[in-house]
C-alpha positions in Angstrom: 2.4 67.2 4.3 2.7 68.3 0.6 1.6 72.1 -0.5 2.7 73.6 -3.8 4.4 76.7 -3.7 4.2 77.3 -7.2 1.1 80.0 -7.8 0.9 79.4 -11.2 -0.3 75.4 -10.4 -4.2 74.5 -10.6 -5.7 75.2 -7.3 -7.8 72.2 -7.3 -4.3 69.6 -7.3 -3.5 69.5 -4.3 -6.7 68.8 -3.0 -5.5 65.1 -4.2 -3.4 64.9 -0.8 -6.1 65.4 1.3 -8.5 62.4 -0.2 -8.9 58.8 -0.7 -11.8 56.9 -2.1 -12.6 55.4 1.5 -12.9 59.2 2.8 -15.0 60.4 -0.3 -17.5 57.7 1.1 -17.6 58.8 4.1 -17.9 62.1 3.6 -21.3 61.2 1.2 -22.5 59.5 4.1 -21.4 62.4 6.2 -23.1 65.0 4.1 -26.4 62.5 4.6 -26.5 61.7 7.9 -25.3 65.3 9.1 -28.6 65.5 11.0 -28.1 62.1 12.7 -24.8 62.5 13.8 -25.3 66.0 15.5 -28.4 64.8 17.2 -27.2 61.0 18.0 -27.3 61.1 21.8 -30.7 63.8 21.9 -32.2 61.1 19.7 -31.9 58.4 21.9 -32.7 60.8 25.3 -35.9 61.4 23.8 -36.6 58.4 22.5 -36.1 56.4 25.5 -38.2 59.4 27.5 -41.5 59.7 25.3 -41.4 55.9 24.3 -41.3 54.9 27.8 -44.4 57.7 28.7 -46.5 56.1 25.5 -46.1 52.4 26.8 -47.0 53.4 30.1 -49.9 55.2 29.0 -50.8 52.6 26.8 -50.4 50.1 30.0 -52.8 52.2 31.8 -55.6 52.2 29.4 -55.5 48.9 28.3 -55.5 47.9 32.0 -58.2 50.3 32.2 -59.9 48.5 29.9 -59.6 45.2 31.2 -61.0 46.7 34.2 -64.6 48.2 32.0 -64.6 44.4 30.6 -64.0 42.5 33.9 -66.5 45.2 35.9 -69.0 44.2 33.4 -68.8 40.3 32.8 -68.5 40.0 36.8 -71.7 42.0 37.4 -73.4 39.2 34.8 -71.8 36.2 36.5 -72.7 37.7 40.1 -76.2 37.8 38.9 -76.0 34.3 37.0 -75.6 33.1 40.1 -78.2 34.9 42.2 -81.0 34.0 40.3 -80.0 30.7 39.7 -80.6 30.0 43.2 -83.7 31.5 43.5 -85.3 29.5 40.2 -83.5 26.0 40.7 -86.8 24.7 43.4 -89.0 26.7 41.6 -88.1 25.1 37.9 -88.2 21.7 39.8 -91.7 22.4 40.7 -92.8 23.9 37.7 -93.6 27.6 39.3 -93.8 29.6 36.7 -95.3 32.6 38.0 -92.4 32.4 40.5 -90.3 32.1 37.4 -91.3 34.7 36.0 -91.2 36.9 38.6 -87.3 35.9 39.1 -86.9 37.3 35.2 -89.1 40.1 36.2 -85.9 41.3 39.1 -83.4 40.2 36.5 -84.7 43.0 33.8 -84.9 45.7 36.4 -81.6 45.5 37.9 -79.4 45.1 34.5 -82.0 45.8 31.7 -81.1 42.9 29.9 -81.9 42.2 25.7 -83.3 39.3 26.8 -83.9 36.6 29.9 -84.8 33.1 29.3 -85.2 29.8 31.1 -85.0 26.5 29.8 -86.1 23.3 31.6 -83.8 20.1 30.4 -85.0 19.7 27.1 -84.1 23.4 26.4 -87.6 24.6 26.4 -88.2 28.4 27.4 -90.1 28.1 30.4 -89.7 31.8 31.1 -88.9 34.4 29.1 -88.8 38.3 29.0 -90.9 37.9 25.8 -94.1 36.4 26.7 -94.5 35.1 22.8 -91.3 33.0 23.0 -92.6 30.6 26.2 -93.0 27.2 25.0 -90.8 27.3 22.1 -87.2 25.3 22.2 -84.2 27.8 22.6 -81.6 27.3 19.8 -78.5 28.2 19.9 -77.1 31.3 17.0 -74.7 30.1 14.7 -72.7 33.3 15.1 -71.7 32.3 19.4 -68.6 33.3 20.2 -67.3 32.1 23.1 -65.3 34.2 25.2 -64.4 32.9 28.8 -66.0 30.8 31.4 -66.0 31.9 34.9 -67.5 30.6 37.9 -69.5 27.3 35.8 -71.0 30.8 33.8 -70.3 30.8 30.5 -69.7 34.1 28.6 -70.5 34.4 24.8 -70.8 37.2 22.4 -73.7 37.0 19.3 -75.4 38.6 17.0 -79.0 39.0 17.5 -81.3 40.7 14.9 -78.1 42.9 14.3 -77.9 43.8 17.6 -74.3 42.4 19.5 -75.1 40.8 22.4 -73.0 39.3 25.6 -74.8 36.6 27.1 -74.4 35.0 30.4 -75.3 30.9 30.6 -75.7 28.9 33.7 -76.6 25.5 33.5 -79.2 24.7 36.6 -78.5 21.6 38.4 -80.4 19.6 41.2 -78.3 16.4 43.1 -75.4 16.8 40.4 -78.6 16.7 37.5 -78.7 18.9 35.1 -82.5 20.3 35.5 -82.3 23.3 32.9 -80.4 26.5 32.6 -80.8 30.7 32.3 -79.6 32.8 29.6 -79.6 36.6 29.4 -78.3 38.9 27.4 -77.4 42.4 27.8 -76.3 45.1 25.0 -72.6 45.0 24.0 -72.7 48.6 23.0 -71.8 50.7 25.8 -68.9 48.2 26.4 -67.3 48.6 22.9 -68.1 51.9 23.1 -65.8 52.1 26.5 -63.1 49.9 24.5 -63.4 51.9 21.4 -63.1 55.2 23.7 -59.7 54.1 25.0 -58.2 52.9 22.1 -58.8 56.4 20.7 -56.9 57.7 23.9 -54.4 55.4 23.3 -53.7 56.5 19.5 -53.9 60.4 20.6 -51.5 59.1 23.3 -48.9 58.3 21.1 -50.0 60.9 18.6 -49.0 63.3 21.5 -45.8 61.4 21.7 -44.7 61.3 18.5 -45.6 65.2 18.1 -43.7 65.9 21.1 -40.5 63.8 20.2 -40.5 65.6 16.9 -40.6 69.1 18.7 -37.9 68.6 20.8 -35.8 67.1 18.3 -36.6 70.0 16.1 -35.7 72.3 19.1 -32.6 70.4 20.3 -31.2 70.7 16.6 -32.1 73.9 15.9 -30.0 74.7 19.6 -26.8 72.4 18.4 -26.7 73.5 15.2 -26.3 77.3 15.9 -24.3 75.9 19.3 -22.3 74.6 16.5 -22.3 77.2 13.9 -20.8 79.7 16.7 -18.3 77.3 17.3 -17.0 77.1 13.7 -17.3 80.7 13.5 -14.5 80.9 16.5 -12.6 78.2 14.6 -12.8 80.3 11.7 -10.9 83.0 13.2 -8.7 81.2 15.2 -4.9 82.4 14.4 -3.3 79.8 16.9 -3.9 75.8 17.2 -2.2 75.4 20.5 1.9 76.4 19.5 1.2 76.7 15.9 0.1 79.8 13.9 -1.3 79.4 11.3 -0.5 82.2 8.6 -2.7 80.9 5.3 -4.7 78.3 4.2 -2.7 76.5 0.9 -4.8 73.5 -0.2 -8.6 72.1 0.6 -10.2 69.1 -0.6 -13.3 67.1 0.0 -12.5 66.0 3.4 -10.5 68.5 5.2 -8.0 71.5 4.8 -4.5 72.4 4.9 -2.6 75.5 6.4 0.7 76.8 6.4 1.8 77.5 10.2 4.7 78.8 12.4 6.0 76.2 15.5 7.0 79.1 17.2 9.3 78.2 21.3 10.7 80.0 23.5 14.1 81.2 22.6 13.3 82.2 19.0 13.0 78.2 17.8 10.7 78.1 15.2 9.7 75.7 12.0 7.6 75.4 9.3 4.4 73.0 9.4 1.1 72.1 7.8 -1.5 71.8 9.8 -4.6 69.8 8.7 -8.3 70.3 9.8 -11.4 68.3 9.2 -14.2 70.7 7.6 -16.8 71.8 9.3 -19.5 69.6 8.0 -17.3 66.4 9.2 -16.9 67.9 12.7 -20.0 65.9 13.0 -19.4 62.3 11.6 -17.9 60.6 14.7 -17.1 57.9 12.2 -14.9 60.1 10.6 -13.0 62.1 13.4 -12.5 58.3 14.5 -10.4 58.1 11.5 -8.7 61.1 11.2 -7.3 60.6 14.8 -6.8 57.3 13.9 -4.4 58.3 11.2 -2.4 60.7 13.2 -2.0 58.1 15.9 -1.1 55.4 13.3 1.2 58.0 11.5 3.0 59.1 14.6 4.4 55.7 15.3 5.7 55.8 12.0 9.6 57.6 12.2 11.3 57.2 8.6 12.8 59.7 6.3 10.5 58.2 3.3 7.4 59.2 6.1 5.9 62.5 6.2 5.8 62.9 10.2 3.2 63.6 12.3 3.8 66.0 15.3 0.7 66.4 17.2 -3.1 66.3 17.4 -5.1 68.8 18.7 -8.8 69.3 19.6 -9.9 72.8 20.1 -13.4 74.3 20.1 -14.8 70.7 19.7 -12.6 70.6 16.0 -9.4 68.4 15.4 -6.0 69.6 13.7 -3.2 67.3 12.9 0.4 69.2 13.0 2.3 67.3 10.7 5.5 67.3 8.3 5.7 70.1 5.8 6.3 69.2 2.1 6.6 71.6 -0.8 6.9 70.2 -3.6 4.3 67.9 -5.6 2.8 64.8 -5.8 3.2 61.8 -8.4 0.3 62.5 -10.4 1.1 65.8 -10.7 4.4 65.3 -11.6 3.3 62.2 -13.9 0.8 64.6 -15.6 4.0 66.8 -16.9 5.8 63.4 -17.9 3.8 62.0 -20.9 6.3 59.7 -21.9 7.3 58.3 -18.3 10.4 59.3 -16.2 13.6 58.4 -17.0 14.9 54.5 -15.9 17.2 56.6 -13.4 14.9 58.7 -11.9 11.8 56.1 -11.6 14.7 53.9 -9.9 15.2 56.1 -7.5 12.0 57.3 -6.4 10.6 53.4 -6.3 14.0 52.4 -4.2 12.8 55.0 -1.6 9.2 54.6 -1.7 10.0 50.7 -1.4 11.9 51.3 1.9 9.4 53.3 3.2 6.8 50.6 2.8 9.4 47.9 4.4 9.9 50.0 7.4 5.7 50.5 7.7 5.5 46.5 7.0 7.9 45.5 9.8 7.2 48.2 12.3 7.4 46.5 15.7 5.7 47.9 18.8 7.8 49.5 21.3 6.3 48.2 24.2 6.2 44.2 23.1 8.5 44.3 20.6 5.9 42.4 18.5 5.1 43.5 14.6 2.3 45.6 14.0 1.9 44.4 10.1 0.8 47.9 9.2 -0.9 47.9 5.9 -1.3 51.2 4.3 -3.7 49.9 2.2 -4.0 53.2 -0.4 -0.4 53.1 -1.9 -1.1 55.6 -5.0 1.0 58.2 -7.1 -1.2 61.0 -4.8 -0.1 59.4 -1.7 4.0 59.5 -3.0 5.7 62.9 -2.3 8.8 64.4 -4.1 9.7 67.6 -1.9 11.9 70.5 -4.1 14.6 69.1 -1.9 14.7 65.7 -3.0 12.3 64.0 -0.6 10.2 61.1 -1.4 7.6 60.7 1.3 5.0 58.1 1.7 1.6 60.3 3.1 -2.0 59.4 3.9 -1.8 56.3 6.5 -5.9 57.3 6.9 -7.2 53.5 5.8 -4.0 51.5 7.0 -4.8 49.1 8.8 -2.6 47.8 12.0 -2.7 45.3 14.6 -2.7 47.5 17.2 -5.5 49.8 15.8 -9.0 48.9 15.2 -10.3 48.8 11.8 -13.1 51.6 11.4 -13.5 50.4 7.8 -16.9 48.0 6.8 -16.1 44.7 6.1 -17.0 44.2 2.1 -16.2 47.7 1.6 -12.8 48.7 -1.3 -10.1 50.0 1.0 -8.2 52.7 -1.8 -8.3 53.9 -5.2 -9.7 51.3 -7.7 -6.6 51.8 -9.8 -4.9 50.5 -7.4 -6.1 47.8 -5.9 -4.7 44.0 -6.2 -5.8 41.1 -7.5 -6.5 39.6 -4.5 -8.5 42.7 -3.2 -10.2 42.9 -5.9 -11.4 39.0 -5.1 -12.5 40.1 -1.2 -9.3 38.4 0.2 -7.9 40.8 3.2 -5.4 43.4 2.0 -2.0 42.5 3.6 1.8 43.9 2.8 2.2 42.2 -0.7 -0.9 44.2 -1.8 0.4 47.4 -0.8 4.0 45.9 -3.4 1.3 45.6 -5.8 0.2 48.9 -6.1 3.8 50.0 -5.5 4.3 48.1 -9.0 1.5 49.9 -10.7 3.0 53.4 -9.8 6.2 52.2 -11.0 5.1 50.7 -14.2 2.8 54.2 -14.7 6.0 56.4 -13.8 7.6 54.4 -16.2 5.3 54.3 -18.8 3.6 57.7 -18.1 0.2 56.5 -19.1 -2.3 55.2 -15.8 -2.0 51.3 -16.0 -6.0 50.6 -15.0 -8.6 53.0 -15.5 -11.9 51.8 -14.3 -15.0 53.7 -14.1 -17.1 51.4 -10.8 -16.0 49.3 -8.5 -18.2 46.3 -10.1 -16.1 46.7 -13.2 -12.6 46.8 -10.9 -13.6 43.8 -9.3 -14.6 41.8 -12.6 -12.0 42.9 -14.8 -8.3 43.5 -12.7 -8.4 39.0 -11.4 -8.3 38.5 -15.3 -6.2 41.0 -16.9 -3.2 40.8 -18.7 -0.4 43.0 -17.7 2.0 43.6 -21.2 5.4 43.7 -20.2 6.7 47.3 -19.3 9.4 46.6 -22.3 6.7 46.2 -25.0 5.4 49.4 -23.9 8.8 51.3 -23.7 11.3 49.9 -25.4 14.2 51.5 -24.0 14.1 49.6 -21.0 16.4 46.4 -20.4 15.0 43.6 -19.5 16.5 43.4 -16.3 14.4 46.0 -15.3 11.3 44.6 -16.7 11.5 41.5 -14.8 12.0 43.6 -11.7 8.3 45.8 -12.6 6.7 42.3 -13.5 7.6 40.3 -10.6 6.3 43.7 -8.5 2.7 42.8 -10.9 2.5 39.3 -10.2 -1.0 38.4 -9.3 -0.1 35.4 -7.5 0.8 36.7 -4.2 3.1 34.3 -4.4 5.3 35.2 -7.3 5.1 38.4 -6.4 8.3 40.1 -4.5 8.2 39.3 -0.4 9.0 42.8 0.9 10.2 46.1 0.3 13.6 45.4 0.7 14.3 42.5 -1.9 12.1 45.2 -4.1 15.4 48.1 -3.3 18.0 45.4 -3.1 17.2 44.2 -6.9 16.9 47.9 -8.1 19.9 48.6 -6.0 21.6 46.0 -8.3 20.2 46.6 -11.6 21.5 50.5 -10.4 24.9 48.9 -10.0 25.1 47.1 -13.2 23.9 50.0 -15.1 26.0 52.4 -13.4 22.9 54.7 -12.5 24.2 57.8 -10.5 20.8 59.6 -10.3 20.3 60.7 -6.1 18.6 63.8 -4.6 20.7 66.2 -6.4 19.5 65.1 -9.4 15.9 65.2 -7.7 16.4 68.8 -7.1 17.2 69.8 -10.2 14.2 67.9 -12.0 11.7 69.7 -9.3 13.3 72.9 -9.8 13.0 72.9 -14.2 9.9 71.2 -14.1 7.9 73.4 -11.2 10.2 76.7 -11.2 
């Protein structure tokens, strides 16, 4: 990994080794849903535990209450029944005393708004109020029924304001309908009952809710200073299983970089960086998912244009990732000293290395099937491109590459990399696949070149409106100084037709291998090391 052993250098540069776009998101998200993530599985405990007490409390009581409604409307219908068979021989016959008396047992036993018995042409025989015999019953407008049991009919009403469940039975005699009783009886204590349990059930999951919220608030409180003591042991932790780690040499958004000692038995030791996730991400599984994604992806990867990955470690619930130590710089901080662009030589050279780097990553076959893996790194930029003060170019940051063999942990309709960067067909939705990272390739080689940035965009909708329709001016009309050989080697790289564009890496070094040739270009790591060496003393 690159650090910068130059003290005099901005602290905040390299910082740019340690991000991509795709982890800046992330960590926003991370910094959001800090909360969630720590409490994920507590949330889900409790939910399942106080959702499953409220709907079987809630079960209860509304069982409960269909157990108020059926008591009641089976107490009516028993007594429907009774007194119809005491006032069918009696109505036949006219008995109204004997009628009467029937309505009489009726009011004592249920208290009832109202009894009344009808002969066949619905007039009220008998009635609880003397002053409505004779008349003809009509029916209220505002009946409602609500069930039938037993040939009893069950309706709610309104009578002089009053709701009222009334209980029907038609009287027959030899199949002949010879009349019917009515009564009514007060529906107030019953929606008093049903209003009484629906208040249970909203304190019910009043209590619930409360009590989810409290142990939530509790558990959190518990993991985040079960946390917090863990960091703090992370913190002063010296050693990461064999590596010491002697200072901390970079930080940026998404994790941080030490300096440590690989220290063996017999006096072996070497120089490595060692990379940790910050605290605050400890807690994004999403994001440890990728981190240890990339040291697994990385690790496959065995190419001197590679930074190397040694191990991953998880210690005290936090991950570290022992990789390849670097000092030197990066291309965007060495682009920032070269205003007017690198020199054909030099920009040749880095390019022919970076290019087999990419091939190697492109047609990495898997050691077990022998079949390709199509790694995509997917975030080729000049802060991803590493030029050691021993001549080193190194491709870095595999942490959004995507690989057959790996899952993708990236959302579909999400930009994978820097929106400088991207390719035309990116930039259209397509899939990112190898000739997209040769894309980008071409855009650091025509900014090296140049030493001016190629794109600048300030949102992704203006990337993805603007870089399909762009026109690229030839690298030549830009800097004169370079042959046209060369420029048809950068444009072909910046074709937006996949197409057009160059196939792989290796036709990409072969052709600057030539164009070398032809120009008699000697420029090689030597030359490297003296460049790093006057520019970053």
């Amino acid at each position: 990994m690159l650090s910068n052993k130059n003290k005099e250098s901005k602290p905040g540069t390299l910082s740019l080794l340690l991000e991509s776009s795709l982890y800046s998101s992330v960590s926003r998200v991370a910094r959001r849903n800090r909360f969630l993530s720590r409490n994920r599985n507590p949330l889900i405990i409790y939910a399942i535990i106080f959702l499953g007490i409220g709907i079987l409390c809630h079960i209860s009581l509304k069982n409960a209450q269909d157990a108020s409604r059926y008591e009641i409307y089976e107490s009516g219908v028993l007594s429907a029944e009774t007194i119809a068979e005491k006032v069918t021989a009696p109505l036949l016959g006219n008995d109204v005393l004997t009628l009467n008396v029937a309505v009489g047992e009726l009011e004592k036993k249920h208290r009832p708004v109202f009894v009344s018995i009808l002969d066949h042409d619905d007039k009220i025989i008998a009635h609880s109020d003397p002053d409505e015999i004779g008349k003809r019953y009509t029916e209220p407008a505002n009946k409602i029924a609500i069930r039938t049991d037993r040939t009893v009919s069950i309706d709610r009403m309104t009578i002089e304001g009053k709701s009222i469940i009334c209980f029907s039975k038609v009287l027959v005699f030899s199949t002949v309908p010879i009349g019917k009783i009515l009564f009514g009886i007060d529906a107030g204590q019953l929606d008093q009952t049903i209003a009484g349990y629906e208040r249970l059930i909203f304190i019910i999951w009043g209590v619930c809710a409360v009590c989810f919220i409290a142990a939530v608030f509790l558990t959190n409180l518990y993991l985040k200073n079960k946390q917090q003591k863990a960091l703090e042991e992370i913190e002063k932790t010296r050693k990461v299983g064999p590596y010491l780690l002697t200072k901390k040499i970079a930080q940026g958004g998404m994790a941080e970089l030490y300096l440590a000692k690989y220290i063996k038995d017999g006096g072996f030791r070497r120089t490595v960086a060692v990379k940790k996730i910050l605290p605050h991400l400890m807690e994004n599984q999403d994001f440890v998912d990728m981190f240890i994604r990339e040291a697994r992806l990385a690790a496959i990867l065995q190419h001197p244009n590679i930074v190397q990955i040694y191990d991953l470690i998880k210690l005290h619930n936090a991950h570290f990732m022992a990789m390849e130590y670097v000092p030197g710089k990066n291309l965007a901080e060495i682009l920032a000293h070269e205003k007017k662009g690198m020199a054909v030589g030099m920009a040749t050279f880095i390019i022919q290395k970076i290019s087999l780097g990419l091939y190697y990553s492109h047609t990495k076959t898997s050691d077990d099937t022998g079949e390709p893996l199509n790694i995509v790194h997917r975030d080729v930029s000049t802060q991803n491109m590493l030029i050691s003060f021993k001549g080193e170019v190194k491709i870095s940051d595999f942490g959004i590459s995507k690989a057959r063999s790996e899952p993708s942990l990236t959302r579909a309709g999400v930009i994978k990399g820097k929106l400088s960067y991207l390719s035309p067909e990116q930039a259209l939705g397509k899939e990112a696949d190898h000739q997209s990272d040769l894309y980008a390739l071409g855009i650091i080689f025509y900014e090296i070149l140049s030493g001016k940035r190629l794109y600048k965009f300030e949102n992704e909708l203006e990337a993805l409106s603007n870089l399909p329709k762009m026109i690229i001016p030839p690298i030549n009309t830009v800097r004169t100084d370079i042959p046209d050989e060369l420029n048809q080697i950068v444009m072909k790289c910046l074709e937006k037709d996949p197409g057009q564009r160059y196939e792989s890496g290796k036709k990409i070094y072969d052709d600057l291998a030539q164009f070398r040739k032809n120009r008699n270009i000697s420029f090689d790591e030597t030359n490297l090391i003296d460049f790093m060496a006057k520019r970053f003393k």
